[in-house]
C-alpha positions in Angstrom: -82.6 -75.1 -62.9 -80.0 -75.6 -60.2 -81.6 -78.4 -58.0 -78.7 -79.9 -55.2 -80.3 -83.1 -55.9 -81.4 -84.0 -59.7 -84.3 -86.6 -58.9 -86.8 -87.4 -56.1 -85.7 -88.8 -52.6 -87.7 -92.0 -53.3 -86.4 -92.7 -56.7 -82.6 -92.5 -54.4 -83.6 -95.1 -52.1 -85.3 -97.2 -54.4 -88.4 -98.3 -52.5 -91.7 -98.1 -53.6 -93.2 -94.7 -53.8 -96.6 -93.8 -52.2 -99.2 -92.2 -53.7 -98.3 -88.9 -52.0 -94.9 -89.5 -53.7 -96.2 -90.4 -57.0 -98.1 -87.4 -57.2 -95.0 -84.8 -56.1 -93.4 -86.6 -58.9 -96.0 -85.8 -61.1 -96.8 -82.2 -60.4 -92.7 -82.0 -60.5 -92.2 -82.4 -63.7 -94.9 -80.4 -64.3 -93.5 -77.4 -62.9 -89.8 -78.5 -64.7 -91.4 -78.0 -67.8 -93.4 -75.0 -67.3 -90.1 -73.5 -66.0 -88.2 -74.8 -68.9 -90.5 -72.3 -71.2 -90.2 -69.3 -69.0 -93.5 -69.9 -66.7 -92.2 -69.6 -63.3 -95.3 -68.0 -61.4 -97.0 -71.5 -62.9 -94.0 -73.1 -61.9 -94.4 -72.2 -58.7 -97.7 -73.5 -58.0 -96.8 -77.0 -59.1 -93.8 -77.0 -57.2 -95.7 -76.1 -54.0 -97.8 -79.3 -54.6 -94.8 -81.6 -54.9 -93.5 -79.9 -51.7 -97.1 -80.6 -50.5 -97.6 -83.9 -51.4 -93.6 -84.9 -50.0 -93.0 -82.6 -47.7 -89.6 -84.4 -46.9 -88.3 -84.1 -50.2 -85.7 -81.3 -50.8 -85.5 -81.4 -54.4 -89.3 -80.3 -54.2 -88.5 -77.3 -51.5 -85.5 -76.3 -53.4 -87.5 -75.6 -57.0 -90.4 -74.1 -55.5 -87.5 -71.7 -53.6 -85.6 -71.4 -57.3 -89.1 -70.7 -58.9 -90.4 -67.8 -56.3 -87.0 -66.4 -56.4 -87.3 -65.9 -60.3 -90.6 -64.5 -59.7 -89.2 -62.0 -57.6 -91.2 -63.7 -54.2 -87.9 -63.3 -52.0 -90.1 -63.8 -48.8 -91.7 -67.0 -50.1 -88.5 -67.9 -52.0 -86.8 -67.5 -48.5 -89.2 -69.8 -46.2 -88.9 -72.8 -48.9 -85.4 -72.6 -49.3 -85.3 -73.1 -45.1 -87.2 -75.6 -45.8 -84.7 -77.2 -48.0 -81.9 -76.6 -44.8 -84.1 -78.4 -42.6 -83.5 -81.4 -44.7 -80.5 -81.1 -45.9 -78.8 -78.6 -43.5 -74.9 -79.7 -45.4 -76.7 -78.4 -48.8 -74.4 -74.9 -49.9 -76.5 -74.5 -52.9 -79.8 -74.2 -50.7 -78.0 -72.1 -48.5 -76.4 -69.8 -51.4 -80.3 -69.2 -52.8 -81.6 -68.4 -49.0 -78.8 -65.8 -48.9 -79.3 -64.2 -52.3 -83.3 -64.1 -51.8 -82.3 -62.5 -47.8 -80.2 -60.0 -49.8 -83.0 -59.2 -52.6 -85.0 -57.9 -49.4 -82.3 -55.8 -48.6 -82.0 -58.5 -44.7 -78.0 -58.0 -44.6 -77.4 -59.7 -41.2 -79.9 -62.5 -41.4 -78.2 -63.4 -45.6 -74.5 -63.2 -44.0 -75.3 -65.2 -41.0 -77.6 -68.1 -43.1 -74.7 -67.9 -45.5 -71.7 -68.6 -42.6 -73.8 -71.0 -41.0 -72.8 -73.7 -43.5 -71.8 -76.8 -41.4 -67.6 -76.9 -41.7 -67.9 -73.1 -42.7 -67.9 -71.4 -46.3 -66.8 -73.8 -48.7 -64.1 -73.1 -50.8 -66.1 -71.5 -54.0 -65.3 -68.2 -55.7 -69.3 -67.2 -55.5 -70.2 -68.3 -52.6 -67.4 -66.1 -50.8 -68.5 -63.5 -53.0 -72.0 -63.5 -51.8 -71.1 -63.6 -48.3 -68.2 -60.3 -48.6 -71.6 -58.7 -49.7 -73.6 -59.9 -47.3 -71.1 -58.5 -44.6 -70.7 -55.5 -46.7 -73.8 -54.3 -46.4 -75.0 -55.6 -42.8 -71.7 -53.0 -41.9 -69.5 -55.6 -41.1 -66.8 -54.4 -42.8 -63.6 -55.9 -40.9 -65.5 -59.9 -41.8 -66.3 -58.6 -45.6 -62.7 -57.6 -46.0 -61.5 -61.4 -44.6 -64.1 -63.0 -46.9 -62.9 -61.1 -50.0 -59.1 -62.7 -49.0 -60.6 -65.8 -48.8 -61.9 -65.6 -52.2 -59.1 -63.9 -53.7 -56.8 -66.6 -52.0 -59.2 -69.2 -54.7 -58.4 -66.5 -57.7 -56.0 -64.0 -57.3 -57.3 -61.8 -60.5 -61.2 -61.7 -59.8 -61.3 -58.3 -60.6 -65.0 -58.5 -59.0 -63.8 -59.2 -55.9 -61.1 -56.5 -55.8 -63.9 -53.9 -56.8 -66.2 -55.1 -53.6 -63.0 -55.5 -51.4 -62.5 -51.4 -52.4 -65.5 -50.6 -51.5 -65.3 -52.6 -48.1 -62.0 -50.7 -47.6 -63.8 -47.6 -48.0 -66.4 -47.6 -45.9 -63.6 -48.1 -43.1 -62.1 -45.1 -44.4 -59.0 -46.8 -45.5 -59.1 -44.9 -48.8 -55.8 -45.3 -49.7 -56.2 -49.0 -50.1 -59.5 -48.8 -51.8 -58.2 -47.1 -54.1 -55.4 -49.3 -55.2 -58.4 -52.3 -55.2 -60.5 -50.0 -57.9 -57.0 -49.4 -59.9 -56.5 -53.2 -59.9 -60.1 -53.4 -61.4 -58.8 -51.2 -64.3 -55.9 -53.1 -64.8 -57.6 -56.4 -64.7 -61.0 -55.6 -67.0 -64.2 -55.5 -65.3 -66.9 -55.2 -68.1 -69.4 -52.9 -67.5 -67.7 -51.6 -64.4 -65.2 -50.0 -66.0 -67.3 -45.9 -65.7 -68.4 -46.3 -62.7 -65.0 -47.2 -61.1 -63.4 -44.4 -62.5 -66.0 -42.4 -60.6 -65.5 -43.5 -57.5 -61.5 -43.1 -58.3 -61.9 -39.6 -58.8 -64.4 -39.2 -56.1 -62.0 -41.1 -53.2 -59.2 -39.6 -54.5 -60.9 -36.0 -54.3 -61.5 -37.3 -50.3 -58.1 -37.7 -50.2 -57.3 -34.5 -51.5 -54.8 -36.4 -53.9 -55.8 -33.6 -56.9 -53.4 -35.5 -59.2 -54.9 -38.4 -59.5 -58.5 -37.5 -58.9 -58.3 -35.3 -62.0 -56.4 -38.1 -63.7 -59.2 -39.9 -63.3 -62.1 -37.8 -63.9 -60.4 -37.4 -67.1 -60.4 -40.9 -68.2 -64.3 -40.8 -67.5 -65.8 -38.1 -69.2 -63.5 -39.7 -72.5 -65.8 -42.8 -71.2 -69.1 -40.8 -71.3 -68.1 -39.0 -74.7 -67.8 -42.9 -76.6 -71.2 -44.3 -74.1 -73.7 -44.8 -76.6 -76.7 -42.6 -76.2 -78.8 -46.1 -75.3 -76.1 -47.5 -73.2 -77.0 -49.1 -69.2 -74.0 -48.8 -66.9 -74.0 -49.0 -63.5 -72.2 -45.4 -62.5 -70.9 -43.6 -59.7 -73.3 -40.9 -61.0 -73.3 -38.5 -57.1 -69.3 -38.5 -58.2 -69.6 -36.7 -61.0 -72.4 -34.8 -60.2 -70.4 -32.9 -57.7 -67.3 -33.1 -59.6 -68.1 -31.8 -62.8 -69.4 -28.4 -63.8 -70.6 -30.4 -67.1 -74.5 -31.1 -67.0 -75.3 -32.9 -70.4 -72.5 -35.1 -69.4 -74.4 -35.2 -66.2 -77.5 -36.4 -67.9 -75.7 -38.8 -69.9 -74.3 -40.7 -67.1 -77.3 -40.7 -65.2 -79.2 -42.0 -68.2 -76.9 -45.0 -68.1 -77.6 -45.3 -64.6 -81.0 -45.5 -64.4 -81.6 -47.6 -67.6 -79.0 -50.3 -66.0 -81.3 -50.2 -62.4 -84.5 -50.4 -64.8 -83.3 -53.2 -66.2 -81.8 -55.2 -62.9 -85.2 -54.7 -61.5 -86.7 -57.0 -64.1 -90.1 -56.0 -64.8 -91.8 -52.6 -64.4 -95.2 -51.8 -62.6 -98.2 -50.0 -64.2 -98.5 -47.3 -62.0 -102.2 -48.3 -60.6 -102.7 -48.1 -57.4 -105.7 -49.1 -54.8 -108.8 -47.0 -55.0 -108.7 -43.2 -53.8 -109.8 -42.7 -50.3 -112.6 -41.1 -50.3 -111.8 -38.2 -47.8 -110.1 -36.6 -51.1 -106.9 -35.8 -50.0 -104.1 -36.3 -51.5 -101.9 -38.8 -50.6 -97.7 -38.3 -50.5 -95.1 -41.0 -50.0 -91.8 -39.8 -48.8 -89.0 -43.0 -49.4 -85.3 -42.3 -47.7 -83.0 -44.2 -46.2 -82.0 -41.4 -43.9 -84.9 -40.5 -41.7 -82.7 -40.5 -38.9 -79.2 -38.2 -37.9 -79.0 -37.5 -41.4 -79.0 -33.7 -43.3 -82.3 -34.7 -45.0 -84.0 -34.9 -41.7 -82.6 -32.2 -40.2 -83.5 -30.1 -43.4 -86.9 -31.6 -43.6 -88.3 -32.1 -39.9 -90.5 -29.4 -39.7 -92.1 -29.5 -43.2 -93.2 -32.5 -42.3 -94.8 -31.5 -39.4 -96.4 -29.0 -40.6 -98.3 -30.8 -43.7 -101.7 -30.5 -43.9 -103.3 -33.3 -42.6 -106.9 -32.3 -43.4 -105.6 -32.0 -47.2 -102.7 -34.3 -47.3 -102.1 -37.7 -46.1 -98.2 -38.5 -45.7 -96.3 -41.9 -45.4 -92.8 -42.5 -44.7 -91.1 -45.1 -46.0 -87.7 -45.9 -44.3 -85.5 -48.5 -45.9 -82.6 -47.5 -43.8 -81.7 -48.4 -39.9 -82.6 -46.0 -36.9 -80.0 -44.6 -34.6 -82.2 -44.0 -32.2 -81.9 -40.9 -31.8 -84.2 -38.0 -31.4 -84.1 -37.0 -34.6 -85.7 -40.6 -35.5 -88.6 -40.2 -33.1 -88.9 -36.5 -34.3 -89.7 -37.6 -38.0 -91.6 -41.2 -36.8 -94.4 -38.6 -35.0 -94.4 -36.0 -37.8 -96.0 -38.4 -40.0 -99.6 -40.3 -40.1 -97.8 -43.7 -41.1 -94.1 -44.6 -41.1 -93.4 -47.6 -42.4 -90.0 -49.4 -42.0 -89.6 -51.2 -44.9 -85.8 -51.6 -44.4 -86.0 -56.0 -44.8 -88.1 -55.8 -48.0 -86.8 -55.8 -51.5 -87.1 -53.2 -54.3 -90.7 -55.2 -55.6 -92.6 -55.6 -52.3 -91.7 -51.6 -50.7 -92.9 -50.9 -54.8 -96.1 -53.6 -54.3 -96.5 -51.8 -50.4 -96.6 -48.4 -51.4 -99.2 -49.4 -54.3 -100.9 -51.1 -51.7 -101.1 -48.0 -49.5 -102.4 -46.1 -52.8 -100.2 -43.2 -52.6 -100.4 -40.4 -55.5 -97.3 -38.8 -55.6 -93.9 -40.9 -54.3 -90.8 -38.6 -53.2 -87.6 -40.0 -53.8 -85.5 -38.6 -51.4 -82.0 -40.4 -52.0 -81.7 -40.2 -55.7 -78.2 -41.9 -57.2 -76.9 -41.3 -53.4 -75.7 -43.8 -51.1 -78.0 -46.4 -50.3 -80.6 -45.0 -52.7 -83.2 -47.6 -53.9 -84.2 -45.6 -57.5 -85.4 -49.8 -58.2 -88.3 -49.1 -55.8 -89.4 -46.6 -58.3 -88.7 -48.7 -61.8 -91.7 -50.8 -60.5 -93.5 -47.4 -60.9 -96.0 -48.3 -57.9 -97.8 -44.6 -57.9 -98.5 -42.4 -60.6 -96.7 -39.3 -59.9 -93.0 -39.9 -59.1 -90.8 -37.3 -57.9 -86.8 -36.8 -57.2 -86.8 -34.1 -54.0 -83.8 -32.6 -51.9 -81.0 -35.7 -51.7 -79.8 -35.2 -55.3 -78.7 -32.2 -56.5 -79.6 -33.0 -60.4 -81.1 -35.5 -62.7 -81.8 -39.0 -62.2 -81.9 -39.6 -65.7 -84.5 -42.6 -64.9 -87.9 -42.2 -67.1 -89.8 -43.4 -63.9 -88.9 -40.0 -62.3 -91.6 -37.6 -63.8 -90.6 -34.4 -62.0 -87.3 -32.6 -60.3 -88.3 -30.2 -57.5 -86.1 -27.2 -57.6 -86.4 -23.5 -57.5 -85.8 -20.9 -60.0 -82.1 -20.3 -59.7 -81.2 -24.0 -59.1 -83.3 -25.2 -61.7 -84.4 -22.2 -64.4 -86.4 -23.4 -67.2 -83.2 -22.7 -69.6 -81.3 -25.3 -68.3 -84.4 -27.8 -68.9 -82.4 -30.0 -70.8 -80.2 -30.8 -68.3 -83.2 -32.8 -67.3 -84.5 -35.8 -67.6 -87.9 -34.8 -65.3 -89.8 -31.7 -65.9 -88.7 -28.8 -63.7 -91.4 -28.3 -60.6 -90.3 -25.0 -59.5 -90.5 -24.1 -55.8 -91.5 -19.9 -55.8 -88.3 -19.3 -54.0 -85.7 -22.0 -52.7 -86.3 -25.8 -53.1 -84.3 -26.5 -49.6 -86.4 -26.7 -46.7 -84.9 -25.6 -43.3 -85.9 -25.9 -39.5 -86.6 -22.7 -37.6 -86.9 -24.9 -34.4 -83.1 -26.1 -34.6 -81.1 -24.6 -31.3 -78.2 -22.2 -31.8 -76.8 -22.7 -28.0 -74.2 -20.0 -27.3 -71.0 -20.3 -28.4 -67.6 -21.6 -26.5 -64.5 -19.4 -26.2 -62.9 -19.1 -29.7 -59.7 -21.4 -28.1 -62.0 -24.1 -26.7 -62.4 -24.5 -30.7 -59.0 -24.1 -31.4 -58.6 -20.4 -33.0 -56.7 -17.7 -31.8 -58.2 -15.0 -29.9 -57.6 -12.7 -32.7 -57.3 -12.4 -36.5 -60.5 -12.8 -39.0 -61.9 -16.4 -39.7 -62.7 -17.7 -43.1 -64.4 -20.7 -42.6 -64.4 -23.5 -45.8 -66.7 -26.1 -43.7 -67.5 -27.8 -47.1 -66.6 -31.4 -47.4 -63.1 -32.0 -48.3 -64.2 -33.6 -52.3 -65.8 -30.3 -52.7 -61.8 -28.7 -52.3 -60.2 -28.8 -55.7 -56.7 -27.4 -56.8 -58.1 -24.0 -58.2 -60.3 -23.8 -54.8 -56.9 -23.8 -53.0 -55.7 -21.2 -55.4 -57.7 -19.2 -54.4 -57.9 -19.5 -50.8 -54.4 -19.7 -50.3 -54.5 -16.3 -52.1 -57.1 -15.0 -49.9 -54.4 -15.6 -46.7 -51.8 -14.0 -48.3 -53.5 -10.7 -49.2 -55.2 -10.8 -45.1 -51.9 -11.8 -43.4 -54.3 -11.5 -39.9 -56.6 -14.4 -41.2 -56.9 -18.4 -40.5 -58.7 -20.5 -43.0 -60.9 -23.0 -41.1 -61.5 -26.1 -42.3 -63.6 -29.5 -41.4 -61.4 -32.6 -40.4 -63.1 -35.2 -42.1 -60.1 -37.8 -42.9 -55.7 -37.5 -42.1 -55.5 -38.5 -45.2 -56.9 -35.2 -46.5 -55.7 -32.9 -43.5 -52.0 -33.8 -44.4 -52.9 -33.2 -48.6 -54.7 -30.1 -47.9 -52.0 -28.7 -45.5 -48.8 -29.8 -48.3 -50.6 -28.0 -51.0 -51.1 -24.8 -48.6 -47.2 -24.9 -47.9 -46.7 -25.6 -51.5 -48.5 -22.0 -52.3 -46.6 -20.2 -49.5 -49.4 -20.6 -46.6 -47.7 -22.3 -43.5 -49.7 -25.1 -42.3 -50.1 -23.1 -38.8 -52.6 -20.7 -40.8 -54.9 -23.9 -41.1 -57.5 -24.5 -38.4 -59.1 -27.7 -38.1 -62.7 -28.5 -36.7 -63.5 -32.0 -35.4 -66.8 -33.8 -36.1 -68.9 -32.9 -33.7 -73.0 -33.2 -33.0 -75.0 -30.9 -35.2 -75.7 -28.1 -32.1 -72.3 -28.5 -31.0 -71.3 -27.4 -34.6 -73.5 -24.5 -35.0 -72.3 -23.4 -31.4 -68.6 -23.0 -33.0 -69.6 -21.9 -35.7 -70.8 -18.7 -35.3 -66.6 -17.7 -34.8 -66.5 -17.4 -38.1 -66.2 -14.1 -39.9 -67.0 -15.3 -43.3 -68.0 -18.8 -44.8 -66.2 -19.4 -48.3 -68.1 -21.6 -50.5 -66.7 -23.6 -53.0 -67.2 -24.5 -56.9 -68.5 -26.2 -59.2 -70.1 -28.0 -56.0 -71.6 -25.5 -53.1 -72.3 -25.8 -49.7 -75.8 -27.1 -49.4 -76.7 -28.3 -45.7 -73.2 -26.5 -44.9 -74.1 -23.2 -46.0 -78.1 -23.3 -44.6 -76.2 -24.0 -41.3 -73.8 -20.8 -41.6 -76.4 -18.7 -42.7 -78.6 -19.8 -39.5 -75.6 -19.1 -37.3 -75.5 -15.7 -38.5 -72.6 -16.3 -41.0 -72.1 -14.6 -44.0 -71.5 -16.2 -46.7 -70.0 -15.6 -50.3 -70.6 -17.7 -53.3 -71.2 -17.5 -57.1 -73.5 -19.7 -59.3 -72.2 -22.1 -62.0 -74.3 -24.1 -65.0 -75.3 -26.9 -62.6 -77.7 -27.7 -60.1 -75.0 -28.5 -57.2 -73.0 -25.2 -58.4 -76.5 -22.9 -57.5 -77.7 -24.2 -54.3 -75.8 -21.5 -52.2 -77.0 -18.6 -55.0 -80.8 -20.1 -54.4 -80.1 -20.0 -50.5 -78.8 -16.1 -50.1 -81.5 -14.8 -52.1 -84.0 -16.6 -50.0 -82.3 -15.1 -47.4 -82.2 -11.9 -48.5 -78.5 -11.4 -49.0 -78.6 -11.7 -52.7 -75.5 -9.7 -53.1 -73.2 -12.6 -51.6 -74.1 -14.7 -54.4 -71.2 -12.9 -57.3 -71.8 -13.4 -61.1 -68.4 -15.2 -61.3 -65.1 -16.3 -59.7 -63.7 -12.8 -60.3 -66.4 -11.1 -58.2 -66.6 -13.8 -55.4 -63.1 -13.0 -55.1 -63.0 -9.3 -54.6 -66.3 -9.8 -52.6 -64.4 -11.9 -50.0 -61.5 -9.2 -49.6 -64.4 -6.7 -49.9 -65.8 -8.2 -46.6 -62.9 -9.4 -44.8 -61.0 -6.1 -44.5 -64.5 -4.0 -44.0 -65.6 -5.1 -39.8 -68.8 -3.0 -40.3 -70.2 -4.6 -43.3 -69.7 -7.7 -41.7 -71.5 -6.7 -38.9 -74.3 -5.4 -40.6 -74.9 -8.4 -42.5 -74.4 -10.5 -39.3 -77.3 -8.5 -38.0 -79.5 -8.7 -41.2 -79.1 -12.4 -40.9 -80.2 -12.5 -37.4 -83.3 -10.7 -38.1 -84.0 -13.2 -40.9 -83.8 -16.1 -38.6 -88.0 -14.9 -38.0 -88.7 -13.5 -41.4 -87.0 -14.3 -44.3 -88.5 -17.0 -46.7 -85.4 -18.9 -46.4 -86.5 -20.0 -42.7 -90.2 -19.9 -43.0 -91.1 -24.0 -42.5 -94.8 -23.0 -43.1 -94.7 -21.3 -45.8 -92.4 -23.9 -47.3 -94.7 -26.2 -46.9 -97.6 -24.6 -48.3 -95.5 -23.8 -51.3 -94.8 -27.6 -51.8 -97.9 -28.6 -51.2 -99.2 -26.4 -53.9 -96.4 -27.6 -56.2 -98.0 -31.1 -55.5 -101.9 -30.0 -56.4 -100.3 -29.0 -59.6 -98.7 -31.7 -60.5 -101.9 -34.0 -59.5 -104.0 -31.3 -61.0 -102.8 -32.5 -64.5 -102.6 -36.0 -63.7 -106.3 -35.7 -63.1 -107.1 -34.1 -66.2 -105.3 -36.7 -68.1 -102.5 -34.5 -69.3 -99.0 -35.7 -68.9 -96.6 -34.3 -66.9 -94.7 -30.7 -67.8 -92.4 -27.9 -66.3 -94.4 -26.3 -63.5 -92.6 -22.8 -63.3 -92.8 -20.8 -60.0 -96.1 -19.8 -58.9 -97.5 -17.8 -56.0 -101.2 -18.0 -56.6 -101.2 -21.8 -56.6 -100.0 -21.5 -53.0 -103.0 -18.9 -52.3 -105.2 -21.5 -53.0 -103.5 -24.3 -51.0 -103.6 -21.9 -47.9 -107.4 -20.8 -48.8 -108.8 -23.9 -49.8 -112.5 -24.0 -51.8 -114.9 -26.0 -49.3 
């Protein structure tokens, strides 16, 4: 134990002790020894009656806080180490503990503020600065995590820790450029156990950056990383990097294996699955988790499906662990559910003890190995069925994820191994899409900065997803169409002034480059239906990007790789009907683009095809999603019920029959 003061306030001021006292003293060495062999839930209790019986006693408060926080009671932990502050309001160990067990429930603002409350300010300690960058960190105070971590590195210039969280501080104010000279100092430095998963975030910021170099460089020195990881390894790792990096999915798997052994094993202890009793109205009852029911793609992908659930078959709960905007998207998804339950100040163990609580049968992870995904909610295993839907595009490699909802191009049975879950195959694409999204009319072609003339390939994909033989190729593309602009998203200067070096550097003056500011989702699709043609990219599509083009009446040209993230755009034409656009290889997307861009009729005819499919094709069809889902979860319930575990569900259309004609 750490206790900031090693024996009772009465033996300090040697008076005699009451009986009140005599007894905390009793019950406290109690609870020392039955924390000394590993009891802390017994612990806990006898500490409670020393804080009961000398309730002005910090030594008392500040085990009972120590033992709660070992048993993973961050609430409780939380109120006694306060209680410890109110005594001894000077003490930075009690304070340290309040903000670790504020942080554990995921309360940013309330563990950086308790932290830099500290009479006289942070003391000068390497972990206590530390704990408070975090805390800043992830509250989103960026600019006051970025001081902190000087502070600390001002105590010890080399704490390769430090640089790594002062990188990612950096990053999230889109300095990128310095972040990534903090994650190189981590290299140099030694960060055990770090060591993967900075090299993924290397490649990945430097893909941001457009700096192809290094980013390659980098990727490099992981997947020599993966090769040597033993098969039983835990890493924490920057597995969304090289999931939409690499076109390798065993390597893939690997990683993510690391991934979500090392998040099984942070969480500490894992549920049994049982949940409270069925209701006894018999339906079934779905959890959704995100942290991005807001402004987010997921949402705008998702808004109507959830709306249009079943309710007399299907009882659905959101749980939100991430902040509202307050925007109308927000209220949108808060009404399309029964329950929605913010969750966003509770650790990993009480959303997990919540959700088991709430006895839901099948929980949705929507976030995956994502930002601000919480895959620890899931280690707890708090329902039986456990599901990775729509934010990842491929494995979580956790064992507390039974199934992976895809489709039959984005997930085919053949590429099962890829897997960690058992395929659950949607009958035709596993992306859901709003038919109720506006397309307003579009601006004039200058008010969006294109010429009045000339053809418009549009490569609206996130600048990571651009890699040196992508530029090849489109570069190529402007030099056989000497009328054409490639148009491109503006997500960062440091990639606009990468990207338009590299086009001069293949003969394509930077003048031939049209760049699109961030603007609000219908301001977005207003623009872009300008564009003649939408290029996709490899080995990562267009996901969100491409179900917008397609909705704006663009067509689009892709071609399928051997991983999930490379087939999204493939599953997405053919449920659009335009399986044509999606070519068997780079050669054919090639010619298919030329094909297209110098033949003004075919364009038009597929512009018109994709209006019509705006009310009938499957791709668009929110009800018929949503049946097809729901009939995916019957089936996987279905064998839970019957006792058999779970297995690959391939497509299947009469399952949906009998959602949408259900046996009284």
């Amino acid at each position: 134990m750490r206790p900031p003061i090693h024996t009772p306030a009465i033996a300090q001021h040697g008076r005699a002790a009451t009986i009140g006292e005599r007894r905390a003293g009793q019950h406290w060495q109690r609870g020392r020894q039955l924390a000394a062999s590993g009891r802390w839930q017994d612990a806990a209790v006898a500490f409670g009656a020393a804080s009961r019986c000398a309730p002005h006693d910090a030594l008392y408060w500040f085990n009972l806080a120590h033992a709660h926080q070992h048993c993973q009671a961050y609430e409780a932990a939380t109120a006694a180490a306060r209680r410890v502050l109110a005594i001894e309001p000077d003490s930075a160990v009690a304070r340290r503990l309040a903000g670790q067990c504020l942080a554990a429930q995921h309360r940013w603002a309330e563990a950086a503020a308790c932290l830099d409350e500290l009479p006289g300010g942070p003391p000068r300690d390497l972990d206590y600065l530390r704990e408070l960058g975090l805390a800043r960190h992830h509250a989103n105070q960026f600019k006051g995590a970025i001081e902190t971590y000087f502070q600390a590195l001002a105590l010890k210039i080399d704490d390769a820790l430090t640089h790594y969280r002062l990188g990612l501080s950096f990053w999230r104010l889109n300095l990128k450029q310095e972040a990534c000279e903090c994650f190189r100092t981590v290299l140099a430095l030694g960060l055990p156990g770090l060591e993967i998963g900075v090299q993924g975030l290397l490649s990945f910021f430097e893909r941001e950056s457009c700096r192809w170099e290094l980013a390659q460089q980098h990727m490099s020195a992981l997947q020599a990383a993966i090769a040597v990881l033993p098969d039983d390894a835990a890493r924490w790792a920057a597995v969304f990097a090289h999931l939409t990096l690499s076109d390798r999915p065993l390597e893939q798997l690997k990683l993510a294996r690391a991934c979500a052994r090392h998040i099984a094993g942070e969480t500490g202890r894992l549920g049994s699955g049982a949940t409270a009793p069925r209701t006894t109205d018999g339906r079934l009852r779905v959890g959704y988790v995100s942290a991005d029911f807001h402004e987010h793609a997921t949402s705008i992908l998702m808004a109507e499906m959830l709306e249009q659930h079943d309710r007399a078959h299907f009882a659905v709960t959101l749980y939100s662990h991430g902040a509202s905007d307050d925007t109308g998207m927000r209220r949108r998804i808060e009404r399309s559910s029964e329950t929605f339950v913010d969750v966003q100040g509770l650790s990993d163990g009480e959303i997990a003890q919540r959700i088991r609580d709430d006895g839901i049968d099948l929980l949705i992870d929507l976030k995956g190995h994502t930002y601000n995904g919480r895959l620890g909610i899931f280690a707890h295993r708090p329902a039986p069925l456990q599901v990775s839907f729509l934010g990842l595009p491929g494995t979580t490699g956790a064992d507390f994820i039974d199934y992976v909802i895809g489709d039959p191009v984005v997930t085919p049975l053949a590429h099962a191994a890829h897997f960690s879950e058992k395929i659950a195959q949607m009958p035709v694409c596993y992306q859901p899409n709003d038919r109720r999204r506006p397309l307003p009319a579009p601006p004039g072609r200058a008010a969006v900065g294109l010429p009045e003339d000339g053809l418009v390939l549009c490569g609206f994909n996130q600048a990571y997803k651009i890699s040196p033989q992508v530029m090849d190729t489109w570069c190529g593309f402007l030099r056989e169409l000497p009328q054409a602009v490639l148009w491109l998203l503006d997500w960062a200067p440091q990639a606009r002034a990468h990207i338009e070096a590299e086009a001069e550097r293949r003969g394509i003056p930077r003048q031939r480059l049209v760049w699109a500011p961030r603007r609000s989702p219908a301001d977005h699709l207003a623009r872009l239906q300008h564009a003649d043609l939408f290029i996709d990219t490899w080995p990562c599509n267009g996901h969100t990007t491409v179900s917008d083009a397609l909705w704006a009446g663009v067509p689009v040209v892709s071609f399928a790789g051997d991983t999930f993230a490379s087939r999204v755009a493939t599953s997405l034409l053919h449920a659009v009907g335009l399986p044509e656009l999606a070519c068997a290889d780079q050669a054919g997307y090639e010619c298919k683009v030329l094909q297209l861009a110098r033949d003004p009729q075919a364009r038009a005819r597929l512009r018109q095809r994709l209006v019509e499919a705006r009310l009938s094709a499957p791709l668009f069809d929110s009800l018929r999603f949503t049946r097809d889902i729901e009939a995916l979860y019957r089936r996987m319930w279905d064998r839970h019920a019957h006792a058999q575990t779970p297995d690959h569900l391939p497509a299947d259309r009469t399952a949906v029959q009998a959602v949408e004609n259900p046996t009284p």
